[in-house]
VEXDREN-2710 file (C-alpha; in Angstrom, 1 decimal):
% VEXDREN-2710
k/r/px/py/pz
1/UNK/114.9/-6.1/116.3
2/UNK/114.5/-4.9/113.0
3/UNK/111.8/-5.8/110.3
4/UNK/112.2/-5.5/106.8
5/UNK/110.4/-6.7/103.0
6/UNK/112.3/-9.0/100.3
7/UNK/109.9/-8.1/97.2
8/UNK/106.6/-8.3/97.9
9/UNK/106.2/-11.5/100.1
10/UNK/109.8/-11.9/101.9
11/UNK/110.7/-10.7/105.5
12/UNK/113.5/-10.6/107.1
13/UNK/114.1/-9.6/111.3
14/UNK/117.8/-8.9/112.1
15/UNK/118.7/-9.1/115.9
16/UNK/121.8/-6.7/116.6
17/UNK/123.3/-7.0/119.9
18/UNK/120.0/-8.0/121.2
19/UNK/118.7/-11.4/123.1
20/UNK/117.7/-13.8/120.8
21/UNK/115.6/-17.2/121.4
22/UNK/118.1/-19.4/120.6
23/UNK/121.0/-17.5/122.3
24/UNK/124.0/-19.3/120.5
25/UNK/123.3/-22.7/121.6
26/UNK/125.6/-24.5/118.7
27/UNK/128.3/-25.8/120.5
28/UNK/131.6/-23.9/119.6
29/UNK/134.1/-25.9/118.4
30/UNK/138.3/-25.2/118.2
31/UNK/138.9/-25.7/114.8
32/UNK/139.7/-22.7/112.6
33/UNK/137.9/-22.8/109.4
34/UNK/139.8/-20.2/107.6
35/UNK/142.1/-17.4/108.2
36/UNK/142.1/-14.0/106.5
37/UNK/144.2/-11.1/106.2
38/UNK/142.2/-8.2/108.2
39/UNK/142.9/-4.4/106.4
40/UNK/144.2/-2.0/108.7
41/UNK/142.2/0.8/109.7
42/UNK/139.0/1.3/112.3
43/UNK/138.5/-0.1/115.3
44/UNK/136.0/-2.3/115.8
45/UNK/133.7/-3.7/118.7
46/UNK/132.2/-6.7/119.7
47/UNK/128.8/-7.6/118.2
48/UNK/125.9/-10.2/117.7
49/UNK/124.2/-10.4/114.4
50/UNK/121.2/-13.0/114.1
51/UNK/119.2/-12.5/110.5
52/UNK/116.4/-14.2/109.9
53/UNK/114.7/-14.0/106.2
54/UNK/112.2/-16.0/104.0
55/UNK/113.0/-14.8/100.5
56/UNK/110.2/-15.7/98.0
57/UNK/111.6/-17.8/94.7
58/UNK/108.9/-18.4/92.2
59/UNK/105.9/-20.2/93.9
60/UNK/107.8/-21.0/96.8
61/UNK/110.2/-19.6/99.3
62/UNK/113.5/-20.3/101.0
63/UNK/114.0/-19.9/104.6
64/UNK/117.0/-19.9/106.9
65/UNK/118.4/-18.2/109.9
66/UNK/122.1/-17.7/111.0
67/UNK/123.9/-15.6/113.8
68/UNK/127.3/-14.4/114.5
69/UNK/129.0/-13.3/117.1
70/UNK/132.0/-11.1/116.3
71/UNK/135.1/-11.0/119.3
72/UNK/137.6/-8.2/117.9
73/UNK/141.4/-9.2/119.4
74/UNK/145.0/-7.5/118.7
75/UNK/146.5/-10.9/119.4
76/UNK/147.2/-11.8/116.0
77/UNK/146.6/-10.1/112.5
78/UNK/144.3/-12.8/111.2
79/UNK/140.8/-12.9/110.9
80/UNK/139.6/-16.6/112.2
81/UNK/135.5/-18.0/111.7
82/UNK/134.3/-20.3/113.5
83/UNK/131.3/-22.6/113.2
84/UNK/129.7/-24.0/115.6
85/UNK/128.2/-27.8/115.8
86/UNK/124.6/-28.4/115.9
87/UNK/122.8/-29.8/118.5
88/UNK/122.4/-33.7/118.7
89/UNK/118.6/-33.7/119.1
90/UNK/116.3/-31.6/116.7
91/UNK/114.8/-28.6/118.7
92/UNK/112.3/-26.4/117.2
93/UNK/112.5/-22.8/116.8
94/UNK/108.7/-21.8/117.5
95/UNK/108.9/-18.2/116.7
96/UNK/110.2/-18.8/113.2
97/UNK/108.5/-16.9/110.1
98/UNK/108.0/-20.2/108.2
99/UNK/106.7/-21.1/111.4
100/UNK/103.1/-21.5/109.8
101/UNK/104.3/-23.4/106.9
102/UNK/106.8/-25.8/108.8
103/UNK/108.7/-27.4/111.6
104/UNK/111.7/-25.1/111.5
105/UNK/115.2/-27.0/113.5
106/UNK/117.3/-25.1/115.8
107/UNK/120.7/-26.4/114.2
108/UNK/123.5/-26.2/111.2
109/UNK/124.4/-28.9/109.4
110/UNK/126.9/-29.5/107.9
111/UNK/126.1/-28.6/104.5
112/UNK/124.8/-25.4/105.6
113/UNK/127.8/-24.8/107.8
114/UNK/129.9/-24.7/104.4
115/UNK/127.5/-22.8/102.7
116/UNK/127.3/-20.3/105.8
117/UNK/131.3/-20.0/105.7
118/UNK/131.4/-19.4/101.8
119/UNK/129.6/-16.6/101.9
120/UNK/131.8/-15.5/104.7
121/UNK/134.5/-15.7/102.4
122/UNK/132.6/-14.1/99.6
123/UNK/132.1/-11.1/101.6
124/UNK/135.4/-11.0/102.7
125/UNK/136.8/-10.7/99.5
126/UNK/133.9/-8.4/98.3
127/UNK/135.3/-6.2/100.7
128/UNK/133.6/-6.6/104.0
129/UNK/136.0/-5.8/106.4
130/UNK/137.2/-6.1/110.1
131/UNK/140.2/-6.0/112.5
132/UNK/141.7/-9.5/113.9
133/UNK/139.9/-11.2/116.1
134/UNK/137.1/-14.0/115.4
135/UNK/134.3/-14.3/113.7
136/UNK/132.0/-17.2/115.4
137/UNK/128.8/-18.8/113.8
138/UNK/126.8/-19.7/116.9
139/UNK/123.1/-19.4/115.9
140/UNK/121.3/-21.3/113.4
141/UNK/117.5/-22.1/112.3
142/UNK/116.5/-24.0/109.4
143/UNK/113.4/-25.9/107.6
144/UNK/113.1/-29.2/106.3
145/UNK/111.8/-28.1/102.6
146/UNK/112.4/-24.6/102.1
147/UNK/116.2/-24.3/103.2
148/UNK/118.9/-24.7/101.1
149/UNK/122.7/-24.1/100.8
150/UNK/122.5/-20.8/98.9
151/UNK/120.0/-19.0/101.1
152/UNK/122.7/-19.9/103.9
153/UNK/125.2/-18.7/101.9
154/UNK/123.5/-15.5/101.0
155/UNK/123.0/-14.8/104.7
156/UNK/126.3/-15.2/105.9
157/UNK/127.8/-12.6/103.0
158/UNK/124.9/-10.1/104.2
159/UNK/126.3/-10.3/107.8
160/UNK/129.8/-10.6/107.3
161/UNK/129.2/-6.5/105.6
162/UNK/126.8/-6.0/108.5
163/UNK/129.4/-6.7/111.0
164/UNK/131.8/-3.6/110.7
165/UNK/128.2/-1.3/111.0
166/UNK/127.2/0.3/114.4
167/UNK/123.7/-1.1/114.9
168/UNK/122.2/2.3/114.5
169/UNK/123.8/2.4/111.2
170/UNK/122.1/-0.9/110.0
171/UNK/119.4/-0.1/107.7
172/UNK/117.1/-2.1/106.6
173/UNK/117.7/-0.7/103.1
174/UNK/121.2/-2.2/103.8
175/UNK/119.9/-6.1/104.7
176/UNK/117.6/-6.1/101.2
177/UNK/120.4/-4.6/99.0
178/UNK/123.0/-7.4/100.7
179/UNK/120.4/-9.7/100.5
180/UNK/119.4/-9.4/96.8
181/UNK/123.0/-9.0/95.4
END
């Protein structure tokens, strides 16, 4: 895991290709969300990306927590995401960093899904870039008060750039820059 600062009160802890808590327990569903055109060019390799950040705005802060799993195929040359459903009953996440502050849900809903797909998209024409295969949203993490659709948003677009990295090659430079643009 790696730790980083947002500013002078936000964290963030990225998991790459590491065991996490929750370990993808959003149910995957079979509907394609979108499809985009991959760029020719590198190979790439499976990965697991879970980013977790409380990002301080004004007197209070915003909180969320989303991971992708990335499966690289040469059956096609499109580019599918996936998100997956949350859970029917609310299960907390104990080892959250608002954690102190509140309850935070192991879970996407719906509004966040769309947010967490936008800035999929974002990314994707900001130039993030992979082969075909899929791009699956399968863990998620949220509070009551202090998430919101942006911060989701936000998140996804920094992983969909992390994704084409090696893990060694992720920085935590690299997370605040994404996560502040």
């Amino acid at each position: 895991m790696k730790n980083g600062n947002i500013g002078a009160h936000g964290k963030f802890r990225l998991w790459c290709n590491e065991p996490h808590e929750d370990s993808c327990l959003l149910a995957p569903t079979d509907d394609s969300v979108f499809l985009h055109q991959f760029k020719e060019g590198k190979t790439y390799h499976t990965c697991t990306l879970v980013l977790e950040c409380i990002i301080p705005r004004g007197a209070r802060v915003v909180y969320g927590l989303l991971g992708v799993r990335y499966l690289p195929s040469n059956v096609d040359a499109v580019l599918r995401v996936k998100a997956g459903k949350s859970p029917l009953s609310k299960k907390i996440y104990s080892d959250s960093l608002i954690g102190i502050f509140e309850a935070t849900n192991i879970g996407l809903p719906p509004e966040y899904a769309a947010a967490s797909i936008s800035g999929l998209k974002r990314a994707f024409e900001d130039g993030a870039n992979l082969s075909s295969g899929m791009v699956e949203i399968c863990h998620a993490a949220y509070g009551d008060v202090s998430s919101n659709e942006p911060t989701f948003e936000k998140i996804a677009f920094t992983l969909a750039h992390l994704l084409s990295l090696e893990c060694t090659d992720i920085s935590a430079e690299r997370v605040h820059s994404l996560l502040t643009k």
